[in-house]
NUDRENPA-884644 format. One record per atom (N, C-alpha, C): residue number from 1; x, y, z; residue in three letters. Coordinates in pm, whole numbers, plus 50000, padded with zeros to 5 digits. Each point is the difference from the previous one (the first is absolute). Layout:
N
<node><seq>NUM</seq><u>X</u><v>Y</v><w>Z</w><type>ALA</type></node>
...
END
This chain:
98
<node><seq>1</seq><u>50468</u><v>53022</v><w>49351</w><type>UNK</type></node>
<node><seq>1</seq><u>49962</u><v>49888</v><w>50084</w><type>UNK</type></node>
<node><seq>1</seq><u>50006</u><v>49871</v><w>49918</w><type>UNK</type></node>
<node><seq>2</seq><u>50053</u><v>49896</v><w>50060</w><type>UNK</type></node>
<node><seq>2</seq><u>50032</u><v>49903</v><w>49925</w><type>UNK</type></node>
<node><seq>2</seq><u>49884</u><v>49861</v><w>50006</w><type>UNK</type></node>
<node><seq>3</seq><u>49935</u><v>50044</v><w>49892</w><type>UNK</type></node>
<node><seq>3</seq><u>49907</u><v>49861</v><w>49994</w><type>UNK</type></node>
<node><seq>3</seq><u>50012</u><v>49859</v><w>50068</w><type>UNK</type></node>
<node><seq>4</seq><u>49892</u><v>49953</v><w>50052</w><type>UNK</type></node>
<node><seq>4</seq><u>50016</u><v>49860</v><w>50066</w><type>UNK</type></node>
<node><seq>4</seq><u>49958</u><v>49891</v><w>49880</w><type>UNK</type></node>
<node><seq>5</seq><u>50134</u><v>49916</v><w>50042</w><type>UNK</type></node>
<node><seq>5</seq><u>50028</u><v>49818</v><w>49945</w><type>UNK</type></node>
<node><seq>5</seq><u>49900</u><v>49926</v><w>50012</w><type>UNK</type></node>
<node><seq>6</seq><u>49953</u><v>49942</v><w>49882</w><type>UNK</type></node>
<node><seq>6</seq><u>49905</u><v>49879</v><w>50006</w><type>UNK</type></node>
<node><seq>6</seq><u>50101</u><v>49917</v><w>50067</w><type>UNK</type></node>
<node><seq>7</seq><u>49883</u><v>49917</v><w>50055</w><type>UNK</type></node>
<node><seq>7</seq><u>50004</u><v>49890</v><w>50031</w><type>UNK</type></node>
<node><seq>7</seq><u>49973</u><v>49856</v><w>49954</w><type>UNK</type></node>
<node><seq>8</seq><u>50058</u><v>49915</v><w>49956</w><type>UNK</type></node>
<node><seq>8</seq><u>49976</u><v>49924</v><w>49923</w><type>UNK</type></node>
<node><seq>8</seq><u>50086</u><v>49864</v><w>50047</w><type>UNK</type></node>
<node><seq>9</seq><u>50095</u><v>50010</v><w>50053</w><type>UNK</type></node>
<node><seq>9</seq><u>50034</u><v>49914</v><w>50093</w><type>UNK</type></node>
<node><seq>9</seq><u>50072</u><v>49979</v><w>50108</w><type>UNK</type></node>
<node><seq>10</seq><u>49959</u><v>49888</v><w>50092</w><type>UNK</type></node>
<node><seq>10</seq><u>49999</u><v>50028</v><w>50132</w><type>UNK</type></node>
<node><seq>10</seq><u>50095</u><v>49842</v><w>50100</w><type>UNK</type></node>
<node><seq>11</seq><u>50088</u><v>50057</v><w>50022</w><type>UNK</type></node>
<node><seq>11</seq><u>50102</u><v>49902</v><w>50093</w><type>UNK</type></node>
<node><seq>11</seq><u>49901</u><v>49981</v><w>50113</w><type>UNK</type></node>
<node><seq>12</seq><u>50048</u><v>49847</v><w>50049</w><type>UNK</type></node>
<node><seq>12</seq><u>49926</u><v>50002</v><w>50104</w><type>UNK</type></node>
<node><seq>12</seq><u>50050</u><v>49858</v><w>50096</w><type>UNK</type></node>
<node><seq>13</seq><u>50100</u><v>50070</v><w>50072</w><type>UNK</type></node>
<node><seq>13</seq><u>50115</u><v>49915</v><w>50078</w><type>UNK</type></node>
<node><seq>13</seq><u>49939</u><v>49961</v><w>50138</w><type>UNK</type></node>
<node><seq>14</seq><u>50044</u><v>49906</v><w>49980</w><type>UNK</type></node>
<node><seq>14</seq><u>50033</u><v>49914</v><w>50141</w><type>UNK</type></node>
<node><seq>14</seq><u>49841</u><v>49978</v><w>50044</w><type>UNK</type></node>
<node><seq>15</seq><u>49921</u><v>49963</v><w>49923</w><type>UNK</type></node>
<node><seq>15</seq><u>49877</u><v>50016</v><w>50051</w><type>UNK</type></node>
<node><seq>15</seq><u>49933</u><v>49844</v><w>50119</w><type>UNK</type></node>
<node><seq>16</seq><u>49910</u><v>50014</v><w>50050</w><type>UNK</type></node>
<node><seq>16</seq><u>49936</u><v>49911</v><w>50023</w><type>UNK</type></node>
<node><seq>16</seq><u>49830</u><v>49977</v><w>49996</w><type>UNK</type></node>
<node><seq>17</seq><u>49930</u><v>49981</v><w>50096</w><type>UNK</type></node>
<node><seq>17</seq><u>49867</u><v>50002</v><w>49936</w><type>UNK</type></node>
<node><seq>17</seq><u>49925</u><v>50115</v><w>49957</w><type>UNK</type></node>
<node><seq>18</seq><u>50072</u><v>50105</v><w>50063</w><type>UNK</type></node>
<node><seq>18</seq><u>49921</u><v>50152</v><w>49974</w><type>UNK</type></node>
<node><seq>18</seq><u>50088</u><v>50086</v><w>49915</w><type>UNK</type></node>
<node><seq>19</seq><u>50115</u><v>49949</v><w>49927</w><type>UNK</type></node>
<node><seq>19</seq><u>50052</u><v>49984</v><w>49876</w><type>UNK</type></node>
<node><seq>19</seq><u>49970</u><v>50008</v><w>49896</w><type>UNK</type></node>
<node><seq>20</seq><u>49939</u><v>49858</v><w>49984</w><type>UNK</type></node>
<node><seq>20</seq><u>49930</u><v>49929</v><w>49907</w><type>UNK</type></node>
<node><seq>20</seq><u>49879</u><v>50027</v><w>49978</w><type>UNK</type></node>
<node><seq>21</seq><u>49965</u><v>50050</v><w>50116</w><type>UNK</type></node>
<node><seq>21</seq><u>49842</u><v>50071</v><w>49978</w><type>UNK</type></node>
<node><seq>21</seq><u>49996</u><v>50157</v><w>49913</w><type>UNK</type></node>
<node><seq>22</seq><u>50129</u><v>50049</v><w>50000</w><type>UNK</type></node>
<node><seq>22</seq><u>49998</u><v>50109</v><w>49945</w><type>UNK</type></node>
<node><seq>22</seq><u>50066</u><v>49972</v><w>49851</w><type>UNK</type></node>
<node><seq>23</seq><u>50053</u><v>49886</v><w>49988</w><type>UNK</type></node>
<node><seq>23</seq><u>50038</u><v>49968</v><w>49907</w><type>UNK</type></node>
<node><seq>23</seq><u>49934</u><v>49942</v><w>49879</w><type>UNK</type></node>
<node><seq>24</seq><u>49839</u><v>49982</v><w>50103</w><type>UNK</type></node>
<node><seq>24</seq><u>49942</u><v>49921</v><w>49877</w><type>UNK</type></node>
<node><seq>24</seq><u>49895</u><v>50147</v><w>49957</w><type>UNK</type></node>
<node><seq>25</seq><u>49986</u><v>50082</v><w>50133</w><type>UNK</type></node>
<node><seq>25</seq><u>49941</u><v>50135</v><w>49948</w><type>UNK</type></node>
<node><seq>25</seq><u>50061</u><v>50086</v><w>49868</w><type>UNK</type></node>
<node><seq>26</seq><u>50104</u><v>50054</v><w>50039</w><type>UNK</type></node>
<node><seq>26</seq><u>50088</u><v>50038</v><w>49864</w><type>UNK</type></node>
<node><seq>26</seq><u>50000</u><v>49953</v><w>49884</w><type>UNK</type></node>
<node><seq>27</seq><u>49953</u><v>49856</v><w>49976</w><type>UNK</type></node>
<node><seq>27</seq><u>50014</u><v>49935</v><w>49882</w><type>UNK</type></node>
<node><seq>27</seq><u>49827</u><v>50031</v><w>49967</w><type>UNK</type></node>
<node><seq>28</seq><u>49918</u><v>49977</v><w>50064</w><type>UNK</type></node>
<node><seq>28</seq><u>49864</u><v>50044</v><w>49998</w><type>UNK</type></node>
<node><seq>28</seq><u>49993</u><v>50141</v><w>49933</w><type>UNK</type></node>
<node><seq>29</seq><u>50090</u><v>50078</v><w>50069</w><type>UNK</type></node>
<node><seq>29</seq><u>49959</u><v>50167</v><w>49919</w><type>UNK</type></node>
<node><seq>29</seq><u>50138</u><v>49963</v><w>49863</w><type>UNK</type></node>
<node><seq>30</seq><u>50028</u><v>49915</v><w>49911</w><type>UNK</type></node>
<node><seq>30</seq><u>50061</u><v>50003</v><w>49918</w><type>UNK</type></node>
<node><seq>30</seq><u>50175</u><v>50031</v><w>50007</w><type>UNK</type></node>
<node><seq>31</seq><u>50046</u><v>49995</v><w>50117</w><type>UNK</type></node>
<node><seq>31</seq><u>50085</u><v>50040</v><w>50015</w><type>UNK</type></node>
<node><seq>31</seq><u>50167</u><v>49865</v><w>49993</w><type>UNK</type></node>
<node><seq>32</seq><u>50078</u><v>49999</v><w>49942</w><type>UNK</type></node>
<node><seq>32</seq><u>50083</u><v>49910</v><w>50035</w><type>UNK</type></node>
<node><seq>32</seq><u>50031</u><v>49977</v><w>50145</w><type>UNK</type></node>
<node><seq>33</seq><u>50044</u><v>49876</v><w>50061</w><type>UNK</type></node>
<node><seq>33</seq><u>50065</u><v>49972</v><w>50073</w><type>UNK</type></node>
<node><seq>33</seq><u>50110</u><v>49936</v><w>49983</w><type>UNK</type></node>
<node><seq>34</seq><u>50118</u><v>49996</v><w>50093</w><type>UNK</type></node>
<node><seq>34</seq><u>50139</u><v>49963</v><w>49992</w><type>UNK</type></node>
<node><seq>34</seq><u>50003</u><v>49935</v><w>50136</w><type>UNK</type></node>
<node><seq>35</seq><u>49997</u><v>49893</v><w>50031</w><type>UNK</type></node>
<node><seq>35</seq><u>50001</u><v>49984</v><w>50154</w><type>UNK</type></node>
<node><seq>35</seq><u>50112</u><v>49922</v><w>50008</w><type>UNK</type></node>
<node><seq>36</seq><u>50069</u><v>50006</v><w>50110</w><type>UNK</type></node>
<node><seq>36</seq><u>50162</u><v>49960</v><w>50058</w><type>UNK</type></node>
<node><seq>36</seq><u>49945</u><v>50000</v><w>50170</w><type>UNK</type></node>
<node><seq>37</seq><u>50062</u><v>49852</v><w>50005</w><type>UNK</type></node>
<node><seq>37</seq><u>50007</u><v>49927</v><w>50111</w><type>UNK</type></node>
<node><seq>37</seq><u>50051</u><v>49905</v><w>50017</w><type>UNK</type></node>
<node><seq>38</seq><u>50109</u><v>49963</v><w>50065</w><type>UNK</type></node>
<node><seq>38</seq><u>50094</u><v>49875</v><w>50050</w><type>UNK</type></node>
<node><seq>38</seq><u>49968</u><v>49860</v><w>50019</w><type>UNK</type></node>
<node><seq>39</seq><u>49902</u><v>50043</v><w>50102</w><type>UNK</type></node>
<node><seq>39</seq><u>49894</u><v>49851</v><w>50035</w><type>UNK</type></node>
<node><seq>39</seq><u>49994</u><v>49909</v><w>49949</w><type>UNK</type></node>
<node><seq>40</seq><u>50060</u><v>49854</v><w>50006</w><type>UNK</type></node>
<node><seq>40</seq><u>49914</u><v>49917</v><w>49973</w><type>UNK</type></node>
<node><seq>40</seq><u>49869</u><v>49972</v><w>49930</w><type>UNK</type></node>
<node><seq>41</seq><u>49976</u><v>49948</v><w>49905</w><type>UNK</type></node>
<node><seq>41</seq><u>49863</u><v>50018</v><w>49935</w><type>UNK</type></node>
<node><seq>41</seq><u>49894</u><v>50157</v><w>49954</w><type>UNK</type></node>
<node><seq>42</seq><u>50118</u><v>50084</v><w>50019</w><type>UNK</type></node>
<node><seq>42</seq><u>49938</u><v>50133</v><w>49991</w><type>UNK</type></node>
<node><seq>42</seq><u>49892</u><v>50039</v><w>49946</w><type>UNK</type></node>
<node><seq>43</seq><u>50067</u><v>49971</v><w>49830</w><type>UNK</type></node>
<node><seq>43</seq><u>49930</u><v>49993</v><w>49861</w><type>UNK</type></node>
<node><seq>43</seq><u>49838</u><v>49937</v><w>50026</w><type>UNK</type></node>
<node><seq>44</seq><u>50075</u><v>49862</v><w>50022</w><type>UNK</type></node>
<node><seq>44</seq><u>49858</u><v>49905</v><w>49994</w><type>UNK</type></node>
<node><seq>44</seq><u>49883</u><v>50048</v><w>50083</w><type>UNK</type></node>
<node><seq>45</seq><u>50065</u><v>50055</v><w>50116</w><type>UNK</type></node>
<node><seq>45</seq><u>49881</u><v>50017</v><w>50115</w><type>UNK</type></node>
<node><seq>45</seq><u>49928</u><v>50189</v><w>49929</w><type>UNK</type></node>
<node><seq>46</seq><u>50065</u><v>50027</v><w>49940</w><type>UNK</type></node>
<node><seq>46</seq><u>49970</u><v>50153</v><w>49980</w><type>UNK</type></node>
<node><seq>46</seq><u>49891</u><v>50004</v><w>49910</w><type>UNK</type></node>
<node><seq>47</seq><u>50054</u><v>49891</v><w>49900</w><type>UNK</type></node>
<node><seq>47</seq><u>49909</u><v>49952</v><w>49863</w><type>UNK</type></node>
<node><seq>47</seq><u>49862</u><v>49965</v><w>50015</w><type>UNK</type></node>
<node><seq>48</seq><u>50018</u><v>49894</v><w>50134</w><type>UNK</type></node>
<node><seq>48</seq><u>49868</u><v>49965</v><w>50035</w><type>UNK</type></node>
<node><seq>48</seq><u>49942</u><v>50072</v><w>50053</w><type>UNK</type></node>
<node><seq>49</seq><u>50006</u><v>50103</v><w>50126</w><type>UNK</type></node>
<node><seq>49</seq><u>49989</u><v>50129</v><w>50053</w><type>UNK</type></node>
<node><seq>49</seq><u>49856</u><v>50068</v><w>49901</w><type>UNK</type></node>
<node><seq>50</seq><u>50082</u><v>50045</v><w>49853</w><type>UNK</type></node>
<node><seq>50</seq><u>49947</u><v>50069</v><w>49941</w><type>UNK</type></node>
<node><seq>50</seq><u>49931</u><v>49948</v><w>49923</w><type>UNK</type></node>
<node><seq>51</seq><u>49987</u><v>49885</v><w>49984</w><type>UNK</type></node>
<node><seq>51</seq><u>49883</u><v>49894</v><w>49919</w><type>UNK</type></node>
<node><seq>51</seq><u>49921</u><v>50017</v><w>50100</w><type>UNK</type></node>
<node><seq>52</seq><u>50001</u><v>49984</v><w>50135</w><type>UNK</type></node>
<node><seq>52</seq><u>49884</u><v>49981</v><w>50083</w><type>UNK</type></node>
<node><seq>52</seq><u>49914</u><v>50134</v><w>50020</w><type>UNK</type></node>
<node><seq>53</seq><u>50093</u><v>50102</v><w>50021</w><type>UNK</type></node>
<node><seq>53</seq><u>49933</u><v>50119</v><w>49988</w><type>UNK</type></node>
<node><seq>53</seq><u>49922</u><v>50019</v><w>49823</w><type>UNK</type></node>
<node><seq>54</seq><u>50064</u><v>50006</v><w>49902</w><type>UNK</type></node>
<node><seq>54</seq><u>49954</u><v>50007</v><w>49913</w><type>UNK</type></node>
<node><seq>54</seq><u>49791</u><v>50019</v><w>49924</w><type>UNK</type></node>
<node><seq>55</seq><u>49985</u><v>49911</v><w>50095</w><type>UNK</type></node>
<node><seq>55</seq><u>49855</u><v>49969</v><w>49964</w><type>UNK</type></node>
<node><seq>55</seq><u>49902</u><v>50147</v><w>50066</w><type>UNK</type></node>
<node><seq>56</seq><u>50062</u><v>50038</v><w>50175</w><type>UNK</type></node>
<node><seq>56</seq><u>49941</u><v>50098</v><w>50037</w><type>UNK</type></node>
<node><seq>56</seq><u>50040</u><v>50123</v><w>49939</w><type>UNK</type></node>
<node><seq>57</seq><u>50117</u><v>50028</v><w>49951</w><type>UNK</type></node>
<node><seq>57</seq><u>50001</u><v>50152</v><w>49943</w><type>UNK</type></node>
<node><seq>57</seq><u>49968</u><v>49993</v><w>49877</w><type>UNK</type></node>
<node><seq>58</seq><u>49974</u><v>49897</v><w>49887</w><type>UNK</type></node>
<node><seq>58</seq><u>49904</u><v>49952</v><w>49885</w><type>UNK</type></node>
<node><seq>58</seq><u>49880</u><v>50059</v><w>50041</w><type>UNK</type></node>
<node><seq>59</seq><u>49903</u><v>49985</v><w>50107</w><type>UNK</type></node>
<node><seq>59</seq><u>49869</u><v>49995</v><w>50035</w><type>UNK</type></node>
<node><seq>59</seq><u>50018</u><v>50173</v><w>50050</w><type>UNK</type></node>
<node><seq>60</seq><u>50098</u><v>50086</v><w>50013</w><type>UNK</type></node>
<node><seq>60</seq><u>50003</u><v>50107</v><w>50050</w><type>UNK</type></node>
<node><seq>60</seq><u>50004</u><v>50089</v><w>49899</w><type>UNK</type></node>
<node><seq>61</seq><u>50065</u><v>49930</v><w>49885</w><type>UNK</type></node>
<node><seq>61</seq><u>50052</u><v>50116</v><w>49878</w><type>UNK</type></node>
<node><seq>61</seq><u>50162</u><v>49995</v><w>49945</w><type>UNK</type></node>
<node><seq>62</seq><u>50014</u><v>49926</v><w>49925</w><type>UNK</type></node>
<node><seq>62</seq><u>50167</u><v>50037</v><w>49941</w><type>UNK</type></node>
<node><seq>62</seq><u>49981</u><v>50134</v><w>49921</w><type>UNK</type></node>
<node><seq>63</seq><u>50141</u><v>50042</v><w>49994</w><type>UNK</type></node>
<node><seq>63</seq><u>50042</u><v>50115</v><w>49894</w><type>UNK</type></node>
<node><seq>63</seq><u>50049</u><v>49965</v><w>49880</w><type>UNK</type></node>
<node><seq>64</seq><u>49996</u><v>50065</v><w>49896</w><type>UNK</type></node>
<node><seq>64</seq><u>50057</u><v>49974</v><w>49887</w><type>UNK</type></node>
<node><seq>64</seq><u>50126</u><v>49892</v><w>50005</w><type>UNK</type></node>
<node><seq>65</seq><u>50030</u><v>49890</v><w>49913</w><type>UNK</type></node>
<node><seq>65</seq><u>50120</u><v>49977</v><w>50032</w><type>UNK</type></node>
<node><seq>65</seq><u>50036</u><v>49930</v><w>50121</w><type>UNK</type></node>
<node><seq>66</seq><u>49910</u><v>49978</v><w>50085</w><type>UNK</type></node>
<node><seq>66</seq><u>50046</u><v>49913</v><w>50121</w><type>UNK</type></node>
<node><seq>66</seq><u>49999</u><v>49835</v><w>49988</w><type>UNK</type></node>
<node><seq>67</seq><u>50108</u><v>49933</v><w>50046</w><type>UNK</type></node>
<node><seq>67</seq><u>50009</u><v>49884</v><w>49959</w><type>UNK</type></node>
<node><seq>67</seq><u>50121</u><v>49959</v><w>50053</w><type>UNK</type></node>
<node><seq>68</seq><u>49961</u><v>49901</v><w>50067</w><type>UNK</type></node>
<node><seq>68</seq><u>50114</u><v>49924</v><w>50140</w><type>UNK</type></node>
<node><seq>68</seq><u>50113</u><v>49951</v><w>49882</w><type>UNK</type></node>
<node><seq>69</seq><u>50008</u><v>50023</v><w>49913</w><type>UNK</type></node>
<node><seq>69</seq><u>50129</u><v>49949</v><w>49886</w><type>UNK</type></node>
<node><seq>69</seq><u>50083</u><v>50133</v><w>50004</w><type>UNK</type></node>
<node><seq>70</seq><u>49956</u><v>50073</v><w>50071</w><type>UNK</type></node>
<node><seq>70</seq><u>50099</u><v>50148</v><w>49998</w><type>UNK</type></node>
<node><seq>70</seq><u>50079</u><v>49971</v><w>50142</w><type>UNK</type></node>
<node><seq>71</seq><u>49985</u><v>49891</v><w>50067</w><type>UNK</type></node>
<node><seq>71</seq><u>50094</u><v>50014</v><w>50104</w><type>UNK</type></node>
<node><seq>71</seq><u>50131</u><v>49886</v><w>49993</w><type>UNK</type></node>
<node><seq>72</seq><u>50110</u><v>50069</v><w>49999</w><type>UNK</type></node>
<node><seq>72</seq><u>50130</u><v>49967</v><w>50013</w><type>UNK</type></node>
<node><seq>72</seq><u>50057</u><v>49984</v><w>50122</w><type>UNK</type></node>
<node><seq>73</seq><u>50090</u><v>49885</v><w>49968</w><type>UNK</type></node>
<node><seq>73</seq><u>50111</u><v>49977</v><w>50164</w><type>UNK</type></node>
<node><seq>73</seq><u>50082</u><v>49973</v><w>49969</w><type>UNK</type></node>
<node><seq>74</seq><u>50114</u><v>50062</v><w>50097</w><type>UNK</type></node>
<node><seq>74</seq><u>50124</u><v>49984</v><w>50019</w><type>UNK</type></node>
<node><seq>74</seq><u>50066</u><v>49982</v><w>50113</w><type>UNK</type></node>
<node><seq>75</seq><u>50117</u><v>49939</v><w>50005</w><type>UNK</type></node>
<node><seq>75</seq><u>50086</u><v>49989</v><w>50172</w><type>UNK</type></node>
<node><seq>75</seq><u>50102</u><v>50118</v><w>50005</w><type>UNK</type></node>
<node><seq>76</seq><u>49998</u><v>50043</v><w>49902</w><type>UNK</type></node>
<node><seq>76</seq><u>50086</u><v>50175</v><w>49981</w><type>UNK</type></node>
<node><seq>76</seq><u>49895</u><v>50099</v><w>50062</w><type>UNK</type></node>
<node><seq>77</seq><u>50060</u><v>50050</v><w>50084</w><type>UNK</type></node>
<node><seq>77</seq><u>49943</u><v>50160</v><w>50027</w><type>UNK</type></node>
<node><seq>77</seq><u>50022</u><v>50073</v><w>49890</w><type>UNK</type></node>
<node><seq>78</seq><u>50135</u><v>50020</v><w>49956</w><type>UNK</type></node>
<node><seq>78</seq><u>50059</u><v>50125</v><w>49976</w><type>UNK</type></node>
<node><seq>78</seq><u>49923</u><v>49984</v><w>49841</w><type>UNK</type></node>
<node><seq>79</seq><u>49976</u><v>49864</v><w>49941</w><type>UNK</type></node>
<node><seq>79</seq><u>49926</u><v>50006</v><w>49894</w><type>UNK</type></node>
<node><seq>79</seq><u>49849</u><v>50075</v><w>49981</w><type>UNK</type></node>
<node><seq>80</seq><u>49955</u><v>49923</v><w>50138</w><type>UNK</type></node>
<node><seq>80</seq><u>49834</u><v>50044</v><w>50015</w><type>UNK</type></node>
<node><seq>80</seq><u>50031</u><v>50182</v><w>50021</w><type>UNK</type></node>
<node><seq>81</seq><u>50042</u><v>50068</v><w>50065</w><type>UNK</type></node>
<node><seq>81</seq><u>50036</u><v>50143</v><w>50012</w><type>UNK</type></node>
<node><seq>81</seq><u>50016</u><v>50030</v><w>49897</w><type>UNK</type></node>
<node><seq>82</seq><u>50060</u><v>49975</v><w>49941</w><type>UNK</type></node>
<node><seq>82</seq><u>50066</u><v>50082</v><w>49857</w><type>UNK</type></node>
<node><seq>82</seq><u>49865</u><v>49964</v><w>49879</w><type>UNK</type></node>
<node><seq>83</seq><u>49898</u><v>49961</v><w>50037</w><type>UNK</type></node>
<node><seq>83</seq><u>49952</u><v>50009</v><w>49887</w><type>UNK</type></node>
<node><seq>83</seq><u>49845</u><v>50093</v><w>50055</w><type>UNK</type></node>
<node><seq>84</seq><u>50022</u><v>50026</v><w>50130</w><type>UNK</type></node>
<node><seq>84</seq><u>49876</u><v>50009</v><w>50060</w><type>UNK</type></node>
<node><seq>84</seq><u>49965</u><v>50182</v><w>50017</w><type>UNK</type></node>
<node><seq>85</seq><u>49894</u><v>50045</v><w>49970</w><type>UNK</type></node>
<node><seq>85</seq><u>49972</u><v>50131</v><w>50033</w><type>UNK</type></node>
<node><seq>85</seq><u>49939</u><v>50049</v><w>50118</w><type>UNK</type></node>
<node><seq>86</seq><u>49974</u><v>49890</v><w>50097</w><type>UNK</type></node>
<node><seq>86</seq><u>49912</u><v>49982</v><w>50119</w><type>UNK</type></node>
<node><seq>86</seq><u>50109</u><v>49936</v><w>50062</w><type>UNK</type></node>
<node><seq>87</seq><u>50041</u><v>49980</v><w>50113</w><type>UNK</type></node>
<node><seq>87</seq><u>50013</u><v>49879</v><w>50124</w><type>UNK</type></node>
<node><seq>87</seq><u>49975</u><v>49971</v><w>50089</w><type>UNK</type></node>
<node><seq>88</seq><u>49933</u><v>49887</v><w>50051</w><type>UNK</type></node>
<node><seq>88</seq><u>49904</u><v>49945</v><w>50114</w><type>UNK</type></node>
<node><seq>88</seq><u>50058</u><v>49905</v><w>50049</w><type>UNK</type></node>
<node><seq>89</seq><u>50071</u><v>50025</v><w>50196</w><type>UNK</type></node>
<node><seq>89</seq><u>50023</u><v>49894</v><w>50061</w><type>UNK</type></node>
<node><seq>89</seq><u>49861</u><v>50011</v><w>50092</w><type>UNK</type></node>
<node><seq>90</seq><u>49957</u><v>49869</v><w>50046</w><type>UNK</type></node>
<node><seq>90</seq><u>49926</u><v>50001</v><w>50117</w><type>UNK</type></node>
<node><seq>90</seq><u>50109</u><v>49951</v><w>50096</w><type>UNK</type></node>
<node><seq>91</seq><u>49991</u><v>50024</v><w>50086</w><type>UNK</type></node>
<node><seq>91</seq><u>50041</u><v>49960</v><w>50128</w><type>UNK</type></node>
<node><seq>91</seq><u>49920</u><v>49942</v><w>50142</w><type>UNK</type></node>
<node><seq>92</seq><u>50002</u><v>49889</v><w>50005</w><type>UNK</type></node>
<node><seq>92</seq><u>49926</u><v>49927</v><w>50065</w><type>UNK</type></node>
<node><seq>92</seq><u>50042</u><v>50048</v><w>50173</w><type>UNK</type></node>
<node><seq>93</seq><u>50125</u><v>50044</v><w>50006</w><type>UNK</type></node>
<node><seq>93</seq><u>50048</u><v>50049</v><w>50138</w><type>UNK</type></node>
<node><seq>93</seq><u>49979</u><v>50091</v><w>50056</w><type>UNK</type></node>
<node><seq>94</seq><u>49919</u><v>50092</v><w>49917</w><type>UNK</type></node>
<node><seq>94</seq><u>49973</u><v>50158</v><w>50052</w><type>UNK</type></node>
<node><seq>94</seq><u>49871</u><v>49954</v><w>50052</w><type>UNK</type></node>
<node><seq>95</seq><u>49992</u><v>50046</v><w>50051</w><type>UNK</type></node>
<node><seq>95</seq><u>49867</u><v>50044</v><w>50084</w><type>UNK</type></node>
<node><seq>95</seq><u>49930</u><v>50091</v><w>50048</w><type>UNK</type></node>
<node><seq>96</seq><u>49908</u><v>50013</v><w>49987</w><type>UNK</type></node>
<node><seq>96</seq><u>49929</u><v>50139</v><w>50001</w><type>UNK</type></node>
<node><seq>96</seq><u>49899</u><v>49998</v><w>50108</w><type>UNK</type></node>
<node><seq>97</seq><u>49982</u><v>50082</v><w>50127</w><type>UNK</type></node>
<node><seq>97</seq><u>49927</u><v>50045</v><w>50112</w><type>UNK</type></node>
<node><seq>97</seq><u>49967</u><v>50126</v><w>49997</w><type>UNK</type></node>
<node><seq>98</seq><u>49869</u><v>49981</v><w>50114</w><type>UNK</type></node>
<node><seq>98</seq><u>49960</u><v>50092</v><w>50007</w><type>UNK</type></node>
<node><seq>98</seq><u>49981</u><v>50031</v><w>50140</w><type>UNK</type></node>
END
């Protein structure tokens, strides 16, 4: 049986606010992020995103090693993939009922 892959870092495409919310989680449990998105102001708005969150998952508990300087961006997918052991699109179009 073939042992399971750390995780250590985590693509995280095309995101938007519930994206970024997972994006600033991941970095909270120590984990890299790689985030790739096209958008206009992507970066900037992502950056701030996770500064703003920052203070509440501080007050919750970081993990070893967690620190919003572990998150990276790019306008390459195929870059953010290739380095990633995780990948996370949200999709704002799905929708879920009940």
């Amino acid at each position: 049986m073939a042992k399971n892959r750390e995780i250590r870092n985590v693509a995280n495409r095309r995101y938007g606010r519930d994206g970024a919310s997972w994006a600033a989680y991941y970095l909270s449990r120590g984990l890299d992020v790689i985030a790739t998105r096209s958008a206009p102001n992507a970066e900037a708005s992502l950056r701030k995103y996770v500064d703003e969150a920052w203070t509440l998952l501080s007050s919750t508990g970081l993990k070893p090693g967690a620190s919003r300087d572990r998150l990276a961006f790019t306008t390459d997918m195929k870059q953010a993939l290739s380095k990633a052991d995780l990948s996370r699109r949200t999709d704002p179009s799905v929708r879920i009922s009940r």
